[in-house]
Structure formats: structure tokens, C-alpha cells
Wavefront OBJ file of the C-alpha trace (Angstrom):
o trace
v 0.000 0.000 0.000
v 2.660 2.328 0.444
v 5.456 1.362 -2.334
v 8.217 -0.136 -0.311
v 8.431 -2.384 -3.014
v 10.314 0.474 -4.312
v 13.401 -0.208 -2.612
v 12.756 -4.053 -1.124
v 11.894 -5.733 -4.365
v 15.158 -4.796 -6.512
v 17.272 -5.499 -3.042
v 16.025 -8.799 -3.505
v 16.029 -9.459 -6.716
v 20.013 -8.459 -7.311
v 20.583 -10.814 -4.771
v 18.880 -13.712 -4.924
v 17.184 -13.284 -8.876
v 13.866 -13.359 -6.896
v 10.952 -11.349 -8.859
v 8.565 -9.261 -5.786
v 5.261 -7.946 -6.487
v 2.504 -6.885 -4.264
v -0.937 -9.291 -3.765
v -3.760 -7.029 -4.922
v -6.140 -6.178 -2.293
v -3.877 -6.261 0.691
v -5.613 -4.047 3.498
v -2.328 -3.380 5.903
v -3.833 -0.330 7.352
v -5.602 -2.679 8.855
v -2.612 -3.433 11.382
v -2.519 0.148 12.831
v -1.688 3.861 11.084
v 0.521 6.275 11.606
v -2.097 8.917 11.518
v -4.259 7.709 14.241
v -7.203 6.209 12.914
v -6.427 2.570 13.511
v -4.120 1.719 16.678
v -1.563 -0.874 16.016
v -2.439 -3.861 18.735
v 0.950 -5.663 18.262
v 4.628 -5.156 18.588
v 6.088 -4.186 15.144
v 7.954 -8.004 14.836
v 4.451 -9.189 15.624
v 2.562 -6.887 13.086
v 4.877 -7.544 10.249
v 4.561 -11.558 10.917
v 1.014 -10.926 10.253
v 1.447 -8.781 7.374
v 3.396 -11.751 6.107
v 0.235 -14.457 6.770
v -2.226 -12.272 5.302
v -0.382 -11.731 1.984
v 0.088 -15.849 1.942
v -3.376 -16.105 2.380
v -4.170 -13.927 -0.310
v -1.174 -15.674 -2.725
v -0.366 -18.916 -1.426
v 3.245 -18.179 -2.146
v 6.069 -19.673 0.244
v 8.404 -16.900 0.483
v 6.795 -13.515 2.055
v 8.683 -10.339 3.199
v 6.910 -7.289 5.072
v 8.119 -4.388 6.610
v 6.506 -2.052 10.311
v 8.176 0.935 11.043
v 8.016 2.534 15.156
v 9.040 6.030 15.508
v 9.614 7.899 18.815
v 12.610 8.368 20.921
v 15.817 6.398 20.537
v 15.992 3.175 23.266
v 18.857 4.862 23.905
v 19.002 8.800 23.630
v 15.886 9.440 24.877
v 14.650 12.641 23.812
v 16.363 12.172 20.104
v 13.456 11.129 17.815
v 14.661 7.773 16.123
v 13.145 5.447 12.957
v 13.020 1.908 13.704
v 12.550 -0.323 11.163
v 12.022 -4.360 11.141
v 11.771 -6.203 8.183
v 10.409 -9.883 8.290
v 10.846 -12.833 5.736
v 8.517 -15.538 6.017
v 9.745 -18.497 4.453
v 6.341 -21.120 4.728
v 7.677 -23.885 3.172
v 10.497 -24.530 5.733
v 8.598 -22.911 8.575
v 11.445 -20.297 9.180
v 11.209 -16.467 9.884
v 14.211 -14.337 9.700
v 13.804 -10.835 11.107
v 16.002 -7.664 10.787
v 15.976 -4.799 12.509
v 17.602 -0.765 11.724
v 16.925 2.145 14.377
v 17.938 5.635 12.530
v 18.444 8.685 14.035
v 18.047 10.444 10.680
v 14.169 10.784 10.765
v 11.554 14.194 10.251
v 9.283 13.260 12.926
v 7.718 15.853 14.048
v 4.495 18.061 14.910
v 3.112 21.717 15.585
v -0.125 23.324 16.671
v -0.440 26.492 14.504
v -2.871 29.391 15.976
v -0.947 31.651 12.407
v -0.019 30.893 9.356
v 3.145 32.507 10.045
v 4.457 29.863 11.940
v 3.426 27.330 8.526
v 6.742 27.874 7.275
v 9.573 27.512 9.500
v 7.754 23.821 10.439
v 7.708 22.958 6.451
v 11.239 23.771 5.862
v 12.549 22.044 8.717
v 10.567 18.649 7.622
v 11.727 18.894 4.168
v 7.993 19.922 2.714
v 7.417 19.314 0.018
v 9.779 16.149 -0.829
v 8.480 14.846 2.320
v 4.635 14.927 2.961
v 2.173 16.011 6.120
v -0.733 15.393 7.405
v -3.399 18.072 8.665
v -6.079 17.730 11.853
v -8.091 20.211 13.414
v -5.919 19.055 16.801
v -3.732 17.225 18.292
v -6.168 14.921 20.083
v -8.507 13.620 16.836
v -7.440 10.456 15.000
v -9.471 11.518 12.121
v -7.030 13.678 9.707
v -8.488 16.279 7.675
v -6.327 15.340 4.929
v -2.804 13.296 4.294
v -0.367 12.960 1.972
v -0.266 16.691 1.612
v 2.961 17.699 -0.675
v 1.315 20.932 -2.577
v 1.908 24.155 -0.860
v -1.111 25.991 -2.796
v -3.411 22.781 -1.647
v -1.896 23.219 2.105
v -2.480 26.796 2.245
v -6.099 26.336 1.607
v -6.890 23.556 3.724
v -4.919 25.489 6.686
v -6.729 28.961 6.293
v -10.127 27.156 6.507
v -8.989 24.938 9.374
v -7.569 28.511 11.345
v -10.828 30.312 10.228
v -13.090 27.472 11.616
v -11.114 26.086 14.782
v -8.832 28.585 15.657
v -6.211 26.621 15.104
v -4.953 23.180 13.515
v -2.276 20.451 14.165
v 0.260 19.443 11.547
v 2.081 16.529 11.645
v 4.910 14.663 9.648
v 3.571 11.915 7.183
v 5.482 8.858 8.265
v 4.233 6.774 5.457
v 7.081 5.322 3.581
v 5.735 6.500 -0.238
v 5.352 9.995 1.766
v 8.895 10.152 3.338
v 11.952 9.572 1.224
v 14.192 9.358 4.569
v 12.015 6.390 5.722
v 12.115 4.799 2.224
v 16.310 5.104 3.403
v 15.960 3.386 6.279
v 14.011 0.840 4.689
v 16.570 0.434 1.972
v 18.963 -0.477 5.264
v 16.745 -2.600 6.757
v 16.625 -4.652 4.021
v 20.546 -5.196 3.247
v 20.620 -6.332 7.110
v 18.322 -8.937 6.039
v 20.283 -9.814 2.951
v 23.401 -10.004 4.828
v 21.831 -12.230 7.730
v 20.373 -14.842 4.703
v 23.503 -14.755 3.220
v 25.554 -15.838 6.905
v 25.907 -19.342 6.584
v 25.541 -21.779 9.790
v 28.898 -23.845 9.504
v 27.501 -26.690 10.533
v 24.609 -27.311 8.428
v 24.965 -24.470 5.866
v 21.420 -22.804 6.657
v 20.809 -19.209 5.992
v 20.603 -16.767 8.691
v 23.232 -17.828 10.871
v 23.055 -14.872 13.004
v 23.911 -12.817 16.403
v 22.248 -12.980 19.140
v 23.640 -12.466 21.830
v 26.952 -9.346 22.468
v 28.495 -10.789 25.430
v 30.491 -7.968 27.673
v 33.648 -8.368 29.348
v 36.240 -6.598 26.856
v 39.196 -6.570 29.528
v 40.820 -2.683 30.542
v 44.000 -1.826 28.913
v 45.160 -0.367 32.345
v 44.059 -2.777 35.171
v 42.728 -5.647 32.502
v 39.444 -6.441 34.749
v 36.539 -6.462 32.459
v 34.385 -3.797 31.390
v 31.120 -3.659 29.942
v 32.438 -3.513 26.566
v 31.652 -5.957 23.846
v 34.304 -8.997 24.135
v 32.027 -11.607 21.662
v 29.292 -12.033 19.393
v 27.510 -15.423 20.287
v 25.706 -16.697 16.957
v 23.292 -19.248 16.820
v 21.290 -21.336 13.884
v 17.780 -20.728 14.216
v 17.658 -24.469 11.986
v 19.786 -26.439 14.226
v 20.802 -24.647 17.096
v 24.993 -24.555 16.312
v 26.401 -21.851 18.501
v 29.585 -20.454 17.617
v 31.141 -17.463 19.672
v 33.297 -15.119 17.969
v 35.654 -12.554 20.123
v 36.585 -9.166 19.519
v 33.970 -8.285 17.341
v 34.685 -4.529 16.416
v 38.478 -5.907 16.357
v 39.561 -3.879 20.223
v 41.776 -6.461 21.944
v 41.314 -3.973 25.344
v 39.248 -1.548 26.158
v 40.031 2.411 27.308
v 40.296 2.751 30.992
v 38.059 5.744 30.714
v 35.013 3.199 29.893
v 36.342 0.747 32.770
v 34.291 0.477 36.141
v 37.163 -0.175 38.302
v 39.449 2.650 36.768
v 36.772 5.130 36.157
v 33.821 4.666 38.494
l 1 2 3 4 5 6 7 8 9 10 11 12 13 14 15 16 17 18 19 20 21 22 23 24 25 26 27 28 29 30 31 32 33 34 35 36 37 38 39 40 41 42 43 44 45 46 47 48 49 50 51 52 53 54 55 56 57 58 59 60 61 62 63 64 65 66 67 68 69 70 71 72 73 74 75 76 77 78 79 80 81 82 83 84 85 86 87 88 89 90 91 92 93 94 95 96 97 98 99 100 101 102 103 104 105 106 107 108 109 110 111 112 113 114 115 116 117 118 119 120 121 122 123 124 125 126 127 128 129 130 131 132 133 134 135 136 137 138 139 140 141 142 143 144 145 146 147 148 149 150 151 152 153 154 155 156 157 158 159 160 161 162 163 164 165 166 167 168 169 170 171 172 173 174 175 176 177 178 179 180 181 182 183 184 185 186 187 188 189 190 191 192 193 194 195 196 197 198 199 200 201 202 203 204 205 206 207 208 209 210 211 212 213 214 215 216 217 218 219 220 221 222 223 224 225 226 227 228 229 230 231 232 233 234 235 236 237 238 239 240 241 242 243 244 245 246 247 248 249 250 251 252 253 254 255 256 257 258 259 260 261 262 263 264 265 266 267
């Protein structure tokens, strides 16, 4: 529904000579929208996995991928706004689901509450308006938008001057659908590599895709009093086929770790 075939399907395709299309009638809005009008019930793994079963049911076909986007502040930094993407493949015929996930700080989330048109343009060029789209509501509270996918200033102009004239005011927002935001479509696009790169990542024991992280196990020793720190020492990998582990040190190739970051040296 919202063209992130754009960037998935050729992803694909170059690597694995698959050919993507979209099942016709497939209602996703149906999981939850951005804009309000339908709450999403699920956890984004969760609502792509059953983005995945209804386009199966619809086509049957054994190989499905979706994508569910979360924005709000980083897990980390938490009053930096942050894009978090996971995209899901489905394959039914081995009974397998291999999920990848991207968090991006580069995002245009964002919202105002205009009382003036004045205060229309600083908000536009600051979202990148018009390459980027928005959505208009009479306030912050409704879940019904006036209109979305706004990305004509002449057409937004209108619609806001009515809105001022008959509520005294109106609540823009950022249109976070991907066809509406080129910097989503971005972190889509690196979303999906992630997932190439995990299919790709061989088990070594029985040469299934998807062989994997997941676990970063801490304990990278100091390079002043060499007691561990909470730095990453390993990456443990496991097959989600047939369970090989394999643990592989020094990931992010630091043999020690700065005493600045150590507990004991620094605490």
C-alpha cells in the first residue's frame, strides 16, 4: 500500500534473482496507522509476521517479506526522535522467519499546533515539505485527519486557512508513510541489506541461511588494570535451523578496552 516495493523488491532481486510484487487487495492499514485512525495492537515483529500471513493467504506463495516501522525516541538517547525499522521474511515452506531490525536517528518526525499561518513555514522547511509529505487535523487529540499525503503548498495553504478560520487553530504533523517520506524509504533500503546479509551468513555446521547474532556478550578486559568492562568482548551466533552456537571474540576488532570506559578505573 505504500510502495516499499520500491526499494525491497530490486534489493532482492540483485541478490537472490527473486521477482517481488505486491498481492492485490492487501488491506495493511488494517494493522494500525501512523495517523491515528487505527491503533496498532501488536509489537512491530508481531505486526509484520502478520502482514506476512495475510499476503500468503491472499497468494499462497512460500516466500513472504513485510516491513513495520516505530518512531519515537531512541531506546537509547531518549529525547532524540529515532526510525526503527524491522523487516520480516517468512519463508512457509520450511517454517522459518528471519527478522532484521535498523533504528535511525536520521528521521523528520515531528508536529506543531499552529494558531498563524506565520508559523506554517519555518515547520515545512525544517521537515523537508514538500519532498516529504504532512498530514493536517483540526488538533492534536482527533485520529481523524483532515487530509494526508499533503505535498502541494497551494493545496496546504487552503486547507490550513479554513482549518484557522473554523477552529482557531490546527495540528500538523509529519507523514510517516514510507511513499510519503523519502528518509524512511532510506531506512528501509537499510533494513533490508541487514536482512540480505543475515540470509547470506551461513551456519557452519549445516549451511542454513541466517546464521546470526544474538547475543553481544560484555567483558572486553581494561587496557590499564585488565578487569573487564562492559564492553563488547564476543558475538555469540546461533542457527535458528539447528541450534549450532559459535562465539566469535573481539567483534569490532579492540583487543582492550580504554580505561576511561572501565568500572574499576573510572567509576
Amino acid at each position: 500500500m505504500h510502495h516499499k516495493e520500491k526499494v525491497i523488491a530490486p534489493l532482492f532481486s540483485e541478490a537472490f534473482g527473486i521477482n517481488s510484487y505486491v498481492p492485490e487487495k492487501l488491506d495493511t492499514d488494517r494493522f494500525g496507522t501512523f495517523s491515528g485512525e487505527r491503533s496498532r495492537d501488536h509489537s512491530a515483529i508481531q505486526t509484520a509476521i502478520l502482514k506476512c500471513d495475510a499476503a500468503r493467504s491472499l497468494t499462497g506463495k512460500d516466500l513472504i517479506v513485510a516491513n513495520e516501522g516505530t518512531f519515537g525516541p531512541h531506546p537509547n538517547l531518549l529525547f532524540v526522535p529515532s526510525d526503527d525499522e524491522v523487516i520480516v521474511l517468512k519463508d512457509y515452506l520450511n517454517n522459518l522467519t528471519f527478522i532484521a531490525r535498523h533504528i535511525s536517528l536520521e528521521t523528520n518526525l515531528s508536529a506543531i499546533t499552529i494558531q498563524k499561518k506565520e508559523d506554517l513555514k519555518e515547520f515545512l522547511d525544517r521537515v523537508g515539505f514538500p519532498s516529504h509529505g504532512i498530514i493536517l487535523k483540526k488538533d492534536k487529540e482527533t485520529n481523524e485527519p483532515i487530509k494526508k499525503g499533503i505535498k502541494d503548498l497551494k493545496a496546504l495553504n487552503a486547507l490550513v486557512t479554513t482549518c484557522l478560520r473554523q477552529e482557531g487553530s490546527c495540528y500538523i504533523e509529519t507523514d510517516m508513510r514510507a511513499m510519503m517520506n523519502p528518509t524512511r524509504m532510506k531506512a528501509i533500503e537499510q533494513t533490508t541489506l541487514k536482512l540480505l546479509d543475515k540470509l547470506h551468513s551461513l551456519c557452519p555446521s549445516c549451511e542454513w541461511p541466517g546464521f546470526d547474532i544474538v547475543e553481544a556478550v560484555p567483558g572486553l578486559p581494561c587496557q590499564g588494570c585488565g578487569f573487564p568492562t562492559p564492553s563488547i568482548l564476543s558475538h555469540r551466533y546461533e542457527c535458528e535451523h539447528c541450534h549450532f552456537q559459535e562465539e566469535k571474540k573481539f567483534p569490532l576488532g579492540k583487543l582492550t578496552e580504554d580505561p576511561m570506559y572501565c568500572n574499576v578505573c573510572n567509576p
